[in-house]
N, C-alpha and C positions, 0 to 999 in steps of 0.2 A: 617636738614632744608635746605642744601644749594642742593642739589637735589631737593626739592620744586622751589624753585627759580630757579633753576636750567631750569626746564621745563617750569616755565611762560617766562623766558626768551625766550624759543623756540616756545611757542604759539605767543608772539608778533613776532619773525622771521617771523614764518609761515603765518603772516597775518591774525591770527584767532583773532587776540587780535591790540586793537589800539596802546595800553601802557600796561604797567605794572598795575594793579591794586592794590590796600591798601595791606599791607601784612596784615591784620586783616581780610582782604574776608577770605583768606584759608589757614592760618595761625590753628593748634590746633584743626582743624578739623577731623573727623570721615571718610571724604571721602578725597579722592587725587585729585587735582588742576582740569585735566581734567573732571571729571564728577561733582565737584561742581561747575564750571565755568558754563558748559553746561548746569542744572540747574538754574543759574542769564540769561540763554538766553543769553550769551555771544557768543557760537556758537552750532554747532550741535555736540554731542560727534562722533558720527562714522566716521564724516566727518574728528572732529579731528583727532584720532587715524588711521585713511586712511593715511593722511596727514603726521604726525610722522611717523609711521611706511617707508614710501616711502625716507622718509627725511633723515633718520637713518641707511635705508636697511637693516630693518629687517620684520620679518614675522608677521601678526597678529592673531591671537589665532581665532578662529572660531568654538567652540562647537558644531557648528551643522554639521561640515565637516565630512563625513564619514572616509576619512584615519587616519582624525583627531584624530578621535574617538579609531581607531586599534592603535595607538601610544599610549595612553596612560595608564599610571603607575602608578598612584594613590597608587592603594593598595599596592603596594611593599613601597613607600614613608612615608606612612602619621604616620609610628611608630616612625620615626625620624625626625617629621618635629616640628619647632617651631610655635606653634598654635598662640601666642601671637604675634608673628611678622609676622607671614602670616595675620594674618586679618590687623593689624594694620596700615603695609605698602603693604597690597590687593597686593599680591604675590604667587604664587603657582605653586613649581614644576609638569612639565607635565609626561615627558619620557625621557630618557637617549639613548642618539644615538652617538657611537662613541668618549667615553667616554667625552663627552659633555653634561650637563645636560642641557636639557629647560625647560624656566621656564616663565610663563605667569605673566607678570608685565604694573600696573596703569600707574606707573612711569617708562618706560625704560629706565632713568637718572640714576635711585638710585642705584648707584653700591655699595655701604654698603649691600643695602638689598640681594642684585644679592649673593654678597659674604657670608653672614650671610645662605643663606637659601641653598647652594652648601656646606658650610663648612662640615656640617656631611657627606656627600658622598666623600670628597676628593676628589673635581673635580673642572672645570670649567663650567661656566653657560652660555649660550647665551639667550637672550631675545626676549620673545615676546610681543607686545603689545598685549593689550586685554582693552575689556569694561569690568569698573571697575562692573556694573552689571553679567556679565560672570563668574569673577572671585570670587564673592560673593555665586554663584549659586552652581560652584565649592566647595570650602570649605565648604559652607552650608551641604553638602550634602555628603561628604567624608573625612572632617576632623577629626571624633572622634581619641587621646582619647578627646580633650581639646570640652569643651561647647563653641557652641555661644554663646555670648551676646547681650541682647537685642539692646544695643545704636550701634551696628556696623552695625543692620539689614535695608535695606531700599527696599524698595518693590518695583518691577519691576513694567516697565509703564504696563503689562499683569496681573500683580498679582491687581495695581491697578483699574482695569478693568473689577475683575473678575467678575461674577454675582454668588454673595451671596446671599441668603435670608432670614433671619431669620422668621419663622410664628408663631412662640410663645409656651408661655410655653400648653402640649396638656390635662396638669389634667385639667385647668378653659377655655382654648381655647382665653387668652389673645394673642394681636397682637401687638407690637410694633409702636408708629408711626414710618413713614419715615425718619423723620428726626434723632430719635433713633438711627436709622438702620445703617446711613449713618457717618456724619461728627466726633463723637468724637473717638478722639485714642483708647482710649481704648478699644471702640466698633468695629472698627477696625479693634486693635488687636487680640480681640477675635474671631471676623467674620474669620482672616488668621488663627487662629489654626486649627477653623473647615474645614477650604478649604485648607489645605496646608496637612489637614491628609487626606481629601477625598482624594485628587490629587495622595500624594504616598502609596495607598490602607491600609491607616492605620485601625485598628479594634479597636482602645482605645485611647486616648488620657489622659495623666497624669498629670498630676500640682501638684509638690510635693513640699512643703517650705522645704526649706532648711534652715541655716543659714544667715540671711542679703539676700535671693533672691529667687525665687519663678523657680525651675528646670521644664521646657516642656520636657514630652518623649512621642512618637508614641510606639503604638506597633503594627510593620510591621513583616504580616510574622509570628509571633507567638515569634517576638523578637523583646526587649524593644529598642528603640533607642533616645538618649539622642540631644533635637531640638535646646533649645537655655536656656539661662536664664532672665529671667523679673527682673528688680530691686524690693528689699525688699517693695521698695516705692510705687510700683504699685501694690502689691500682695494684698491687701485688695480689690480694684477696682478690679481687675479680677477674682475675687474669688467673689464676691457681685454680677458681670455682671450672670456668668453662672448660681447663684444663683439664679438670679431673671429671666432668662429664665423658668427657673426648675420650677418655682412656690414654692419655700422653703422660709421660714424666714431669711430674710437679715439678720435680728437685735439678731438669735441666733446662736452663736458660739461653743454651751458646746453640742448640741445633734447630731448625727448622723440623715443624711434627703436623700431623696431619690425623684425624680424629673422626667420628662423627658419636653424635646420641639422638636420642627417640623424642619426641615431649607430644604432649594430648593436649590439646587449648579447647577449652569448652565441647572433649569428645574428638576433636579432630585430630588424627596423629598426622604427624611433621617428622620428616627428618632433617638432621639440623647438620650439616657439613663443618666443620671447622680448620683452622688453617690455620697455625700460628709460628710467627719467623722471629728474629731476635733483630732489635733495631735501638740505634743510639741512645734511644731515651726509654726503651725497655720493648718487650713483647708487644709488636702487635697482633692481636687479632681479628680473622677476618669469620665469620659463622653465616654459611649460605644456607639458606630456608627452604626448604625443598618439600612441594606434594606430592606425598609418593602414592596415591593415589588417581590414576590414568582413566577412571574408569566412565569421566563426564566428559573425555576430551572429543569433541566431535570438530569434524571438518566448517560446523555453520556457526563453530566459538573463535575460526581461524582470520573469518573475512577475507575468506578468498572468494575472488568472482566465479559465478557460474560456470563461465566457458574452464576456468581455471579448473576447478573442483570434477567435472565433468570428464577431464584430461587427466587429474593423478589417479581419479576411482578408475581408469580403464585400464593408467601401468598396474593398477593394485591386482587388477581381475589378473592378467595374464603371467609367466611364468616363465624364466630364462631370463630377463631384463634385471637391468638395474635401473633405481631410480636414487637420486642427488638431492639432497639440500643444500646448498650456499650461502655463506653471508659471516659476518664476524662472529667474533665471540657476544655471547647477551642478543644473540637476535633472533631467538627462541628455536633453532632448529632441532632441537630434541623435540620440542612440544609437537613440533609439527611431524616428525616421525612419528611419535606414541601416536598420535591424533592415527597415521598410517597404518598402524598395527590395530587400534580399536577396531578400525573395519574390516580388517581381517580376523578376528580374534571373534571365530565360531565357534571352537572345539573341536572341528571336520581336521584343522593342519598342525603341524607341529613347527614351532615361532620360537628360534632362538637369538639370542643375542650380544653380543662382545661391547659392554660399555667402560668407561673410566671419567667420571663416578657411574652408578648406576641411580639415574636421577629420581625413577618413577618405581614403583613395586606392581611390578603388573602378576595378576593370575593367571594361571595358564599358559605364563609364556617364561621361557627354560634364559635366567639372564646369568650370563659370566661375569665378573669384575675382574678388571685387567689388573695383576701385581706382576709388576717386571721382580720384584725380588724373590718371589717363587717363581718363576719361568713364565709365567702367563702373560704373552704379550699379544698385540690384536692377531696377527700371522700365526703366533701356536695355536691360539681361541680357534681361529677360522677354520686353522687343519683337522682340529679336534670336532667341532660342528661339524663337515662335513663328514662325517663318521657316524655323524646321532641322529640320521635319516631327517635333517629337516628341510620343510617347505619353504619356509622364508627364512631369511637371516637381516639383522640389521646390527652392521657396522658403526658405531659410535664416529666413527672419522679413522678417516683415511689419511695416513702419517707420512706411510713412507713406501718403496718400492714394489718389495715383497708382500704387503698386504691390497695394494690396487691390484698385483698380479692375480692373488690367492680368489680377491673379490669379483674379479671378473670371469675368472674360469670359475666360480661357483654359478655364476650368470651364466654361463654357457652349457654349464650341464644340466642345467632347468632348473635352478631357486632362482628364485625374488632375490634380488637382495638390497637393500636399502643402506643410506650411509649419509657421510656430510663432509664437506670439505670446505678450507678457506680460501674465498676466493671475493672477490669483487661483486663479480655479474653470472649470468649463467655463463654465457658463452667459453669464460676463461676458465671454466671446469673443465673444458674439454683437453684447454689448452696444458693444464694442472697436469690432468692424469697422463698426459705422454710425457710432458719434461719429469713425473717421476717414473718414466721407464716404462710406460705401458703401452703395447701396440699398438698402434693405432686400428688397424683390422679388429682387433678384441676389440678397442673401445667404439667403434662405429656399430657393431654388431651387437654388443651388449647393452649399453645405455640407451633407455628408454626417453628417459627427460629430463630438467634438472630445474629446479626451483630457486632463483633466487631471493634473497627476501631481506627484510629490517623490518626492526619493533618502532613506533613514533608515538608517542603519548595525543590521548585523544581527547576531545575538546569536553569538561564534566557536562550532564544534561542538565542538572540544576542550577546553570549558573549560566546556560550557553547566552548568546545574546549578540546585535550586528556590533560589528567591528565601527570604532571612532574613525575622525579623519585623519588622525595621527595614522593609524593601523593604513588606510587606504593612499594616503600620500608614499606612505615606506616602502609600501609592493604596488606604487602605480605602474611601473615598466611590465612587470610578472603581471598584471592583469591584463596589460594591454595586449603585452605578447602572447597568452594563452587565450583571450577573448574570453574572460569570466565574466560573469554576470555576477555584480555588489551584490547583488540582494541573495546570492546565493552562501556568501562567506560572511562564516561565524568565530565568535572569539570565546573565550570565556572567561568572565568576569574576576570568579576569583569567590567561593564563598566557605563555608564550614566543611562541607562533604567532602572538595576537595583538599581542603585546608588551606584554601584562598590560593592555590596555583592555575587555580584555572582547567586543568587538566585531572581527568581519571582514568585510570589503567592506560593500555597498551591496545594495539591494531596494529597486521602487517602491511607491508608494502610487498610485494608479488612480484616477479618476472618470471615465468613458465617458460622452458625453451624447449618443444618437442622435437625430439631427434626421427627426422623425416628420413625419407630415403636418399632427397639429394640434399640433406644435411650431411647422413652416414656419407655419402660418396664425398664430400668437400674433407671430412672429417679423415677419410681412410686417403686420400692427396694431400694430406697434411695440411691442408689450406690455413690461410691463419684467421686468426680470430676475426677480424673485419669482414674478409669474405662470409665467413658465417653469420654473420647480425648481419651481414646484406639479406641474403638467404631470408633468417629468419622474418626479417621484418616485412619484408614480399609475399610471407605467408600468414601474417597476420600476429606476427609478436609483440609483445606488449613488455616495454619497457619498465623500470622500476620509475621513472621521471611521470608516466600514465597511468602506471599506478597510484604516484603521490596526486597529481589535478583530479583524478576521481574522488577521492578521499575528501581533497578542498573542495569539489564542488557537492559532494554530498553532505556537508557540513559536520564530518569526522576530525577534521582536525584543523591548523593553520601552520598558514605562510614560516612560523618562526621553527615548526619541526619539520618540515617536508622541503625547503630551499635546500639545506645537501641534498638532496636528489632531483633537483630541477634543472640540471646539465651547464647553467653556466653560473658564474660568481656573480656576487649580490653588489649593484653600484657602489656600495657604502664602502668596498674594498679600495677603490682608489683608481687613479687614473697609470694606467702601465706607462704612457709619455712622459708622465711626473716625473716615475724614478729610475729612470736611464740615469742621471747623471746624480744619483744622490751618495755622497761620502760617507764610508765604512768606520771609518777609523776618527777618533775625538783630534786627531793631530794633524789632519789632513783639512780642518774647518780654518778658513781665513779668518782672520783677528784686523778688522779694519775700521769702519767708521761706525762709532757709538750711537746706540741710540737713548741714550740719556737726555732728557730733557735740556735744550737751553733754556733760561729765562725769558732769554729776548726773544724767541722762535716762537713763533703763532701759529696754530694748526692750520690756517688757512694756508701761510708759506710752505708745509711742509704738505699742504697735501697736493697743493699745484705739482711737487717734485716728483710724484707718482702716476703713470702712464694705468690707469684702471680699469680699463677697456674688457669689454667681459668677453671671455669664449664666446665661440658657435652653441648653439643651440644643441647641437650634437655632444657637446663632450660634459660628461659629469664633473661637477666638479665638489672635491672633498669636504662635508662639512666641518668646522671650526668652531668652538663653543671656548671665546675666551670671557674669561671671570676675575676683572680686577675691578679695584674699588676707587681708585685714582684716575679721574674721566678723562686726565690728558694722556697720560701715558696710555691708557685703553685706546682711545684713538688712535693713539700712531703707532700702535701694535694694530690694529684691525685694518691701518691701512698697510703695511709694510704685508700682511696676508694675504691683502683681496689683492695690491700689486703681483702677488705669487697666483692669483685665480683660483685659490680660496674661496669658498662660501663662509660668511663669518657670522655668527649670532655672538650678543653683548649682555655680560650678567655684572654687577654692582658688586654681588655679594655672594656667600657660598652657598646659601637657602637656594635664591632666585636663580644660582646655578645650577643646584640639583635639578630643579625643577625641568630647567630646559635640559636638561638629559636625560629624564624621564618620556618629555614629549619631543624630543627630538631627536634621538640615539646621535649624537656626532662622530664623528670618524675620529677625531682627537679632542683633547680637551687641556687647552693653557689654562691655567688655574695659579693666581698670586697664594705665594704662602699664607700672607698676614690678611687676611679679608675679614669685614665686617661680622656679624650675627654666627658664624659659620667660618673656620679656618681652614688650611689648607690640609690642616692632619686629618680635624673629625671628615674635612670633605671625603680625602680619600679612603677612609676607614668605610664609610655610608653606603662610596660605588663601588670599590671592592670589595665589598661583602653583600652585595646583590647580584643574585647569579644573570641576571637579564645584562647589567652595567658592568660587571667586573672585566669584561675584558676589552673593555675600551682604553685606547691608551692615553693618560696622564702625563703633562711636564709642566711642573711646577715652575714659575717664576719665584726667585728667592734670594732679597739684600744679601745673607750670610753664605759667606762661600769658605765654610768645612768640614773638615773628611766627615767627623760626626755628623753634621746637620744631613749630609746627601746620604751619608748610609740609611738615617735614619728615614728619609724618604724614599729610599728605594725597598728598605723592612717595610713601609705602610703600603705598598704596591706601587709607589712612581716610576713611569718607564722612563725616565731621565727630567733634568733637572737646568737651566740657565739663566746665569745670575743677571737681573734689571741691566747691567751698566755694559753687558757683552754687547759686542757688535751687533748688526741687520745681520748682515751672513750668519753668523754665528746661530743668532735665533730662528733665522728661513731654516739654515743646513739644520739645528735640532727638531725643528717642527717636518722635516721630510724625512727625517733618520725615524721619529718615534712612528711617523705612518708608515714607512717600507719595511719595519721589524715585525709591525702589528699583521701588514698581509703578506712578510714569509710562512 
């Protein structure tokens, strides 16, 4: 507090302030002196912070400064920063220069906080001033693991500003009044969820009850990210608002309901899908974002290759064929069908289509929505289309028997017909559509081609830059084996745009399989799937594994999203020799000679007892990142590992442990409960809640052995737990149990 005072003292110097004000103005408040002053109109903040800053001679923070921007170090920071006192006292280290850490601070008085937020890096701090909105924008946006909290959030005079619109819910075409729209919080609030996900290109927005509070996550990028939290006390009201957009029953809780409404963001309308189920700790909902607007989607927004693109425009031209999209859920293959219809969509044909949802609003082209509860399912839709003289049809997915049937004999009496299926790869479409009943002779005769695909998040350009030697040491094998050239692979850094992940939007991954004449004949012999990617590959097919090293060698994306599709597991999985003989069951582990320190026992005597002899050069072996504090006991833990053929690295403390799992990724991680600077809990709090670390797996070494203490480390994320005084076996058998759980 006396750093509070501290600075109205200096606002009255400065002339910003006549007197001292009640310590009740800003006394227990959510914001710091300067920005709730300037708020009573007391003065203007920037003029303040100009003012201090010149006063004090130091620098002020400017987020929108480009050098500004190459400074800073977020990501390297935010696994050791304290989230609770970064919001609290609106503080946030920037970049480290000359072992000086800066750090953007409300208050450039509060030398507590200066000190508290430098302590984990063992440094000294220098300060900058900054608008406590700046510094808000900051954390908001790069603090994970620790959630925002609602009462800390206050919205920029831009965010206030924004133009939202809500146009109501779109089943009954109800409209909000204005005043609705505008004045109550809650309304508000709601309005900033949906404009704060449109803003950072989010695809889903979540509201999940938690315990006591209602958790916000985006899903950006095809990855979940954790926004803020809403008090338990509001979670009814925002949960009732979305509802009552949606056109669902406010007043029932027990059933699963399904909804959609309109909204305009700065002119742009949205349609907004909603989804809401009943679950333990209340309603969650889930609200998909959807442009219904198809009209910019072209084949050169899809990044598919030339040869590629060249081969679907020629199924497009001609007439009687079907053409396939493959691949999971979220791996854009609607976009890539509208994208299919854009080039068709002249005016000259008549273009209908059977979806569920109906994701895009296209003109021109005649769209059904499938409701099983009036009769309208994809098989009634299609019988009914084929009635309404049209040229093309495209099929939202293909379910079940009766609809490949209906789909292919629409192919055979001359439409197009377009559609999507789940499946792995192209080739197992093929395999798809006869196990659900479909002839083979139709399906040789009718299918043109089939597209497989996946979305991977791609490398931001503002931030792209070469990969370190950490990045190059982790994919030495994947370069070797692919013959990449370093100088071709790119990473990224990590800055504002992307909001330090490194990554912006999405780009597909391709496999094209064209149905050839002696594919149709292997096809119509029932051949099986191997035989055809013999085939195909003889004629020049291009795998989704050829697709991802294009990508990395044009420097589209990296190693960390394109490895599932590089056909074999990543060394870091483990050695298959290891876990032939690893024990299932906690009762099945021998209980025999302890490794408790004797007094008299010297590490030299006990390390002669271990045979250390390292593997062949050939065989990987699994990294180990143990972290205790007690250098004898670490020892003869690192040797009882390496005796197992173990790679072992050695941390003191829990800091100097993150650390090495930042620049090492280990296969496991022993970690002493009680450790220095850094304990076993915050440790596992820090890598389980970074999504890069979190699934690495943890076993705590821990004196106290009960029920309480283990639960409570398996609630913090620990994949298992064994006590200092248990046996070698015991501790080998849990350190092979926690890595063979990790690569089921």
């Amino acid at each position: 507090m006396e750093a509070v005072h501290s600075l109205v003292r200096l606002l009255v110097k400065l002339g910003l302030l006549n007197k001292e004000p009640n310590e009740s103005t800003y006394s227990d408040k959510p914001e710091q002196p300067i920005r709730l002053l300037s708020k009573l109109n007391r003065f203007d903040e920037k003029d303040a912070v100009q003012k201090i800053a010149k006063h004090l001679d130091l620098e002020v923070f400017d987020p929108k400064n480009p050098e500004t921007k190459k400074k800073l170090q977020l990501e390297k920071f935010k696994s050791v920063l304290d989230s609770q006192l970064c919001w609290q006292k609106k503080v946030v280290p920037l970049w480290e220069e000359r072992g000086r850490l800066h750090v953007a601070m409300a208050n450039p008085l509060d030398l507590d906080a200066l000190q508290s937020v430098c302590f984990p890096f063992e440094t000294k701090g220098i300060q900058l001033v900054a608008l406590e909105k700046d510094i808000v924008n900051v954390l908001r946006d790069h603090l994970p693991p620790s959630k925002i909290q609602f009462d800390t959030i206050e919205a920029s005079e831009e965010e206030e500003n924004e133009k939202i619109e809500i146009v109501g819910a779109l089943t009954n075409e109800r409209e909000p009044s204005k005043n609705q729209t505008e004045a109550k919080p809650i309304i508000r609030l709601c309005n900033k969820f949906v404009s704060d996900a449109h803003q950072m290109g989010a695809s889903d927005i979540h509201l999940q009850p938690i315990d006591g509070s209602l958790e916000v996550r985006f899903r950006i990028d095809g990855i979940m990210h954790s926004i803020m939290e809403v008090p338990g006390r509001l979670q009814p009201a925002v949960i009732s608002r979305f509802k009552l957009l949606a056109g669902m029953d406010i007043a029932d809780h027990r059933r699963t309901q399904d909804g959609r409404f309109g909204v305009k963001i700065d002119g742009e309308p949205l349609d907004v899908r909603v989804s809401c189920v009943p679950t333990s700790f209340g309603e969650n909902i889930v609200l998909r974002l959807l442009r219904n607007d198809a009209s910019d989607l072209s084949f050169g927004s899809l990044g598919l290759s030339p040869a590629q693109e060249k081969s679907i425009r020629s199924v497009m031209a001609s007439r009687g064929r079907m053409f396939l999209v493959t691949g999971p859920t979220g791996s854009g293959k609607t976009t890539t069908l509208y994208t299919c219809l854009n080039t068709l969509r002249d005016g000259t044909i008549n273009i209908e289509t059977v979806e569920d949802p109906i994701e895009y609003r296209v003109p021109g082209v005649q769209q059904i929505q499938v409701n099983e509860s009036a009769g309208i399912t994809f098989a009634s839709a299609l019988r009914t289309i084929l009635r309404q003289d049209p040229d093309v049809i495209m099929i939202g997915e293909i379910r079940d028997e009766e609809t490949a049937k209906i789909a292919l004999q629409a192919a055979q009496t001359g439409h197009l017909v377009l559609s999507t299926l789940h499946t792995n790869d192209a080739p197992s479409s093929i395999t798809r559509l006869i196990d659900l009943g479909a002839p083979p002779f139709m399906v040789s005769s009718s299918l043109a081609g089939i597209l497989a695909q996946r979305l991977v998040r791609t490398i931001c350009n503002n931030c792209k830059t070469k990969p370190g030697e950490d990045y190059l040491t982790e994919f030495a094998e994947k370069i070797t084996r692919y013959k990449l050239d370093v100088e071709e692979l790119v990473i990224g850094a990590g800055c504002e745009e992307c909001h330090y992940t490194g990554h912006r939007g999405r780009i597909g991954l391709y496999s094209y399989l064209e149905i050839t004449d002696e594919i149709g004949k292997l096809i119509h012999e029932r051949a099986s799937a191997d035989d055809i990617i013999e085939s195909a590959l003889d004629n020049g097919f291009a795998t989704l594994e050829e697709s991802a090293l294009a990508l990395i060698k044009g420097g589209k994306t990296s190693f960390y999203e394109v490895e599932p599709y590089l056909g074999f597991a990543s060394d870091r999985k483990g050695n298959p020799h290891q876990l032939a003989s690893i024990p299932k069951k906690v009762s099945e582990l021998p209980d025999e000679e302890e490794i408790e320190l004797d007094p008299d026992t010297t590490l030299s005597e006990t390390e002669g007892k271990f045979d250390l002899t390292s593997p062949s050069d050939g065989i990987q072996r699994d990294l180990v990142l143990l972290i205790e504090d007690d250098s004898d006991i670490r020892s003869i833990l690192s040797l009882l590992l390496q005796k197992e053929m173990y790679e072992v690295i050695e941390a003191e403390n829990g800091i100097d442990g993150l650390q090495e799992v930042y620049q090492r990724r280990p296969a496991l991680v022993v970690a002493d409960l009680m450790m220095p600077k850094m304990d076993g809990r915050e440790f596992l709090i820090k890598m389980k809640n970074n999504v890069k670390t979190k699934d690495i797996p943890v076993l705590i070494l821990t004196a106290a052995n009960s029920e309480e203490n283990e639960i409570e480390l398996l609630d913090l994320g620990a994949n298992d737990f064994v006590r200092k005084g248990a046996s070698s076996n015991v501790f080998i058998s849990r350190v092979r149990r926690a890595l063979a759980d990790h690569q089921e």
